[in-house]
C-alpha positions in Angstrom: -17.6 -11.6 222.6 -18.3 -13.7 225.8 -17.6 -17.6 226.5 -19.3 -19.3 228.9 -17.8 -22.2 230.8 -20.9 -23.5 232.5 -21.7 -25.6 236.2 -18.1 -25.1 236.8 -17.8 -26.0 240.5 -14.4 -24.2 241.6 -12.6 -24.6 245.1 -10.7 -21.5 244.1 -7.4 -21.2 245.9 -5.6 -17.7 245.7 -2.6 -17.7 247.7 0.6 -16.1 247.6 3.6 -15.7 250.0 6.0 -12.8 251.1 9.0 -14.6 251.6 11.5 -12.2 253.9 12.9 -15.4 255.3 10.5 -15.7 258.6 7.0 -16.0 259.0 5.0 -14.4 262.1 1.1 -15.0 263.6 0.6 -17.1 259.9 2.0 -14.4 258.0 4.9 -14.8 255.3 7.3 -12.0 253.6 9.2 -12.4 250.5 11.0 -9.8 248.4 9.5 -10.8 245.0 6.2 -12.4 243.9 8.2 -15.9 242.5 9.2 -16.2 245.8 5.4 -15.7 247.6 4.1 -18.6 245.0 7.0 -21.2 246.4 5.8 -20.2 250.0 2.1 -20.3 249.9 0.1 -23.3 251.2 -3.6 -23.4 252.2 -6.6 -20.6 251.1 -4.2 -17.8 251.1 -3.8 -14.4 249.3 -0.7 -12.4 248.1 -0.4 -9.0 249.0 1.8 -6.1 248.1 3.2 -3.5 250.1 4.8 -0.4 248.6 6.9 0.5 245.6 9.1 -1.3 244.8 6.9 -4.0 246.3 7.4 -6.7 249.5 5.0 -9.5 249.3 3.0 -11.0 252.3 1.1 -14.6 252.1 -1.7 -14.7 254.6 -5.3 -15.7 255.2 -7.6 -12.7 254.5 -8.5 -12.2 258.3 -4.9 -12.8 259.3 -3.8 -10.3 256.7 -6.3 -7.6 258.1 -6.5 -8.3 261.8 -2.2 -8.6 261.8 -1.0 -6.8 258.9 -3.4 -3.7 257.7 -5.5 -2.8 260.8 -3.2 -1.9 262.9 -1.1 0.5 260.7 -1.5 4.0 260.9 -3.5 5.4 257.9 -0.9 7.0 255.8 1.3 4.0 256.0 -1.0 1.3 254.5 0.6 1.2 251.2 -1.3 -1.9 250.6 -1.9 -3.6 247.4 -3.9 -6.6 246.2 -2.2 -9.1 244.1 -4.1 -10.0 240.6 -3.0 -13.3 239.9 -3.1 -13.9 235.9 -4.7 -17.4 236.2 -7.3 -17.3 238.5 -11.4 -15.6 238.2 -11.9 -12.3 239.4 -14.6 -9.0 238.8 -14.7 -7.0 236.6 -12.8 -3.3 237.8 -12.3 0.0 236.6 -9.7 3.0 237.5 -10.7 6.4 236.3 -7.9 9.4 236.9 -8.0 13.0 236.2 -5.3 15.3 236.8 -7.5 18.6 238.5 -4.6 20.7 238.2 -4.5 20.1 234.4 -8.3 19.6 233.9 -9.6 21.6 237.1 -13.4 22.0 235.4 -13.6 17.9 235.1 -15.6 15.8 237.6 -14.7 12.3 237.7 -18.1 11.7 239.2 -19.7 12.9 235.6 -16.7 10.8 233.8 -17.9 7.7 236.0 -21.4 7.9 235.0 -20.3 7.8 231.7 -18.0 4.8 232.0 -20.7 2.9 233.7 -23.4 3.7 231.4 -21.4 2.3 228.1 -20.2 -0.7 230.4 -23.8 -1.4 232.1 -25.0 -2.0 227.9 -22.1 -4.2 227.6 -23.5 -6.2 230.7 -27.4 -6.3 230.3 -27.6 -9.5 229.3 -26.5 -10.4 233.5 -27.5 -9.5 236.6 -25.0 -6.8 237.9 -25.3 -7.8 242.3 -23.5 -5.0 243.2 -21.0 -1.9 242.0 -19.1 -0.2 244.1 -17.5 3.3 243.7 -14.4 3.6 246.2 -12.9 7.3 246.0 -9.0 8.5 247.1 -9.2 12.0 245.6 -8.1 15.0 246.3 -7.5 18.8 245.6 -5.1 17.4 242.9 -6.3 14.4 241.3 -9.6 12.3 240.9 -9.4 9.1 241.5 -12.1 6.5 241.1 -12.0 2.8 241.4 -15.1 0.9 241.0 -16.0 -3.0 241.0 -18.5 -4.4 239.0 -19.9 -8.0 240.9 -22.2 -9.8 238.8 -24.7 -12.1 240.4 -23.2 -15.9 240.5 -20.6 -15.0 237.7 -16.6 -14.4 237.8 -14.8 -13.6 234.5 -12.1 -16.2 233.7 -9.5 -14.4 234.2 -8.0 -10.2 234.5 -6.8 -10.4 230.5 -10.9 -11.4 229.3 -11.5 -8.5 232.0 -9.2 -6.3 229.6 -10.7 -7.8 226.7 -14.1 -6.4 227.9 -13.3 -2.6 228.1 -11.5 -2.9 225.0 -14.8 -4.0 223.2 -16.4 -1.7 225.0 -14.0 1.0 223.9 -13.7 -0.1 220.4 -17.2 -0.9 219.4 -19.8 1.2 221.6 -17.4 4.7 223.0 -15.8 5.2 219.6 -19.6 5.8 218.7 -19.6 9.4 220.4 -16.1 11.0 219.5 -16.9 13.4 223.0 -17.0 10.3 225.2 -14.3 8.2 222.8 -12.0 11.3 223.6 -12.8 11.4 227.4 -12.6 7.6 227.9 -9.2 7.6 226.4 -7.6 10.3 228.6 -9.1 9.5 231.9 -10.1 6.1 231.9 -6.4 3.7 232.6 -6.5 1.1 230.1 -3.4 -0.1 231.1 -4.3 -1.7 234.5 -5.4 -5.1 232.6 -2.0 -7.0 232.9 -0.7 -9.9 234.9 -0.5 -9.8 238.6 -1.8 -6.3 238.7 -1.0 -4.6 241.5 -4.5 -2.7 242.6 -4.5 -0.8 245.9 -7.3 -2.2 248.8 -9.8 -0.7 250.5 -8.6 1.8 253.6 -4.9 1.6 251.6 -2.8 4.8 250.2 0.2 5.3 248.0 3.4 6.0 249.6 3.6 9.6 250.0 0.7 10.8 248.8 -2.2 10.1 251.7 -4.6 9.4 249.1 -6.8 6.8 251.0 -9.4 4.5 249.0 -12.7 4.9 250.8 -16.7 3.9 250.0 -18.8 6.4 251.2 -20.9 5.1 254.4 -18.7 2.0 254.0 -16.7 2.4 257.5 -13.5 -0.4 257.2 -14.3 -3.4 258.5 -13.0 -6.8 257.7 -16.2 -7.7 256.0 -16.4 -4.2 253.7 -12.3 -4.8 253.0 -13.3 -8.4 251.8 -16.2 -6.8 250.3 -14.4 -4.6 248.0 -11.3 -7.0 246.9 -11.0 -7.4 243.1 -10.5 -11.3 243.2 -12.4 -13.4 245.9 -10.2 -16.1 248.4 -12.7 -18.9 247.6 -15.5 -19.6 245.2 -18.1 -22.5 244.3 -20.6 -23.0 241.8 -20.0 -20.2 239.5 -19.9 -19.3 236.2 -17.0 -17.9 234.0 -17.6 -15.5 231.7 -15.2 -15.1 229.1 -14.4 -12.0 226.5 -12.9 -11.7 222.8 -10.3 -8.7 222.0 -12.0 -6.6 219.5 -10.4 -8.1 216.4 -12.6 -11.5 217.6 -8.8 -13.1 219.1 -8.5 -14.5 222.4 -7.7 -12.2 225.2 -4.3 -11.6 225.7 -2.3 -9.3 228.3 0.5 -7.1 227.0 3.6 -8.6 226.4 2.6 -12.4 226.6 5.7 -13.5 225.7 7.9 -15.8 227.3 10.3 -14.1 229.8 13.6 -15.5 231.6 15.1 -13.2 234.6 18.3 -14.7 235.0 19.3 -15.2 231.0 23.3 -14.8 230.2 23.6 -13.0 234.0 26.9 -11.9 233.1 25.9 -10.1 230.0 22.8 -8.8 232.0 24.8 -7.8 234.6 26.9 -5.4 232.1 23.7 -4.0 230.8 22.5 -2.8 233.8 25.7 -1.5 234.8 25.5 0.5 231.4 21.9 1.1 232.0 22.8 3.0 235.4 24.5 5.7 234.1 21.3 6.6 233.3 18.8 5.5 236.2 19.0 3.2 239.2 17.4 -0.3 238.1 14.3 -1.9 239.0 15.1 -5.0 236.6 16.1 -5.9 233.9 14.4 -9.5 231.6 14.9 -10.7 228.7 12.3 -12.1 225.6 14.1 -14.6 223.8 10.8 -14.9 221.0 12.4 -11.2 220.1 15.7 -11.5 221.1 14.8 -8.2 223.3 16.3 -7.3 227.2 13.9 -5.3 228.9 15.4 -2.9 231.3 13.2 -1.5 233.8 14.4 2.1 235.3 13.5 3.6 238.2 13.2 7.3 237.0 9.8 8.2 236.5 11.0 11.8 234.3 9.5 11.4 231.0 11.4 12.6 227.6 8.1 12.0 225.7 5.8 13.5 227.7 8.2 16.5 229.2 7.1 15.8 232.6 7.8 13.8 235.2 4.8 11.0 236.1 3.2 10.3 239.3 3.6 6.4 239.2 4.8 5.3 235.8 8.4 5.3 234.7 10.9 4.5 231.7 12.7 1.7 230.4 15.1 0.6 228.1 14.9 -1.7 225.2 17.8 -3.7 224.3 18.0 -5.3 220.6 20.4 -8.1 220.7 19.9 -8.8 216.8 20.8 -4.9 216.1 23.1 -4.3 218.7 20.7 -0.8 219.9 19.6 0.4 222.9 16.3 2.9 222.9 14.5 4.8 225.5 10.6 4.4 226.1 7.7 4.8 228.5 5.4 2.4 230.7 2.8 5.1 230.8 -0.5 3.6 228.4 -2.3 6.8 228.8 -0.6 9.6 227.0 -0.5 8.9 223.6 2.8 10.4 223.4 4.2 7.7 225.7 2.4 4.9 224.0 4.2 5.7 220.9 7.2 7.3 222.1 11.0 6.2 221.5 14.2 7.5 221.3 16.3 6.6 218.1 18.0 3.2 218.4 21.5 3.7 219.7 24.8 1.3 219.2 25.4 -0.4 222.2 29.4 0.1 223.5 32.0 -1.8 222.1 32.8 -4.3 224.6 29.2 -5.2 225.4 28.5 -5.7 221.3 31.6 -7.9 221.7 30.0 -10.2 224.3 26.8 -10.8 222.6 29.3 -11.8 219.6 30.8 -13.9 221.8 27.5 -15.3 222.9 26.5 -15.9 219.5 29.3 -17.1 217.9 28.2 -20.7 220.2 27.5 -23.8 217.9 26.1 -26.8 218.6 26.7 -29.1 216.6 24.1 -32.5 215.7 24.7 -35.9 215.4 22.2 -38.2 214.2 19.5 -40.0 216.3 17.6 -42.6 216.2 13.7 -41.9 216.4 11.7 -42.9 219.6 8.8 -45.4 219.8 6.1 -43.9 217.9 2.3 -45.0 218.9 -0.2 -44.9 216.3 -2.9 -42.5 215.9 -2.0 -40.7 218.9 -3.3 -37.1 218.7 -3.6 -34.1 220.8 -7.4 -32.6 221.2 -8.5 -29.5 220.2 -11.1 -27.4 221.5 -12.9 -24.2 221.1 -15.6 -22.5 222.6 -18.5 -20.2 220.9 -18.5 -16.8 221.3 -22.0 -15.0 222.1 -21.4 -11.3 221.4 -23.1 -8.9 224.0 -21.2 -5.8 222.5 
């Protein structure tokens, strides 16, 4: 299940920018993340701040000394930024809803967790693991980082791989803890450019703040506990297989374009509205699919309405439908859950016809200069299973 990538020496940059059009004492502000990449420059991180997010590029220090330390507690909505391509530890968010489950102790959950996980790693040294808590009378809430000694994975999605193995192949072993791990532990915090709240941060409106017990916050504990470290040499990588034995994937690794036919997308959101405000709306030309993100977080599957995760619309451009379904990874309910396909209206299944209706049409070329025996190369590398 792992890959090694061995004496790897990496000068690992993370740095993102929050572009808001000025930068102050070295730090930048942007209103999307596409924007932070174009603005970074030098060992810098990107940073998220509430929901729906701002960005900020800074230095670590500069980020805590300027940015995060001298905010009032219950407004550091502060978020570290998971960038896809780059090494990073291994991390884990447990959840229990105590007004739903009020005999459950996310403490007894954890030690559960770690013990399946701990098997998975006993093959490495683990350096460190550190149990940050923001519960309270409401919910448990648990993060916890696993550092390993001289060893980053290569990236979040062979993190995601990981817990799936673990899942799959050693939980699924004891139905009571398969059953546990699948309602508390969040499975779905494995994706690109994860948003994952810091050290000493909260969620807006809730004054839920992360701590470590007898871990005051400092700028050396914050560093301490971030997911992804600023700069790195002489590491390993350690790599993970999905459960099937495939490369690790996040969800929906598909190609995505943001601005595609802005006039139709434009009439799909104004369609879209009349059911929720918009968070965004992208579309996935390998299915011919517009994704519409809504900002309503009540939940037709689930009959409730959910803390954090909310709804989104599926637009079929071969079928001309529209459908209803959930973010949410945990309920099995939302996972699954969709409304029936509906037609689209008139005038918007006239535009895609419109759209489609486009021809190109060939004319005949005359092939380039070919080289002989030019090839591209093909590597793999071996898989040692731990799990």
């Amino acid at each position: 299940m792992f890959v090694y990538k061995k004496n790897r020496s990496i000068i690992y940059i993370c740095v993102i920018v929050i572009y808001i059009t000025k930068k102050m004492n070295g730090v930048i502000y942007t209103n999307t993340l596409k924007e932070a990449y174009t603005k970074r420059d030098g060992p810098k991180k990107i940073f998220a701040f509430n929901v729906p997010c701002k960005y900020i590029v800074a230095g670590e220090r500069t980020f805590y000394e300027s940015v995060l330390k001298p905010m009032d507690r219950p407004k550091r909505c502060f978020f570290e930024v998971i960038e896809e391509e780059f090494p990073c530890h291994l991390y884990i968010d447990l959840d229990v809803n105590l007004e739903k489950y009020p005999s459950m102790d996310v403490y007894n959950i954890k030690d559960m967790v770690c013990s399946h996980v701990e098997a998975g790693l006993k093959e490495h040294e683990i350096e460190e693991r550190i149990v940050a808590d923001s519960s309270n009378e409401k919910k448990g809430s648990l993060h916890i980082l696993y550092k390993l000694k001289d060893v980053l994975w290569v990236d979040n999605s062979h993190v995601g791989a990981f817990m799936r193995c673990c899942m799959e192949k050693r939980v699924k072993q004891i139905p009571e803890d398969y059953e546990t791990w699948k309602q508390f532990v969040d499975m779905g915090v494995y994706t690109r450019n994860r948003l994952f709240r810091m050290l000493g941060c909260t969620k807006r409106g809730q004054d839920r703040t992360k701590e470590v017990h007898d871990m005051p916050l400092t700028f050396e504990n914050w560093r301490r506990c971030l997911v992804q470290p600023i700069v790195l040499s002489d590491v390993e990588e350690l790599g993970a297989r999905e459960p099937d034995g495939s490369e690790p994937r996040y969800s929906g690794k598909v190609g995505v374009f943001h601005d595609h036919n802005k006039e139709l997308s434009d009439e799909l959101v104004q369609y879209a509205q009349t059911i929720s405000q918009v968070r965004g709306v992208n579309y996935m030309p390998r299915y011919r699919v517009w994704c519409i993100n809504l900002c309503t977080r009540k939940c037709p599957f689930k009959g409730e309405t959910h803390a954090n995760n909310t709804n989104y619309l599926v637009v079929n451009k071969t079928k001309r439908t529209i459908s209803r379904r959930c973010w949410c990874k945990k309920y099995e309910c939302c996972v699954n859950g969709s409304t029936e396909p509906e037609a689209l209206p008139t005038d918007i299944i006239d535009k895609i016809n419109g759209y489609d209706s486009f021809v190109l049409t060939p004319r005949e070329v005359k092939p380039s200069l070919e080289i002989p025996g030019e090839s591209f190369p093909v590597y793999s590398n071996p898989a040692v299973s731990l799990i």
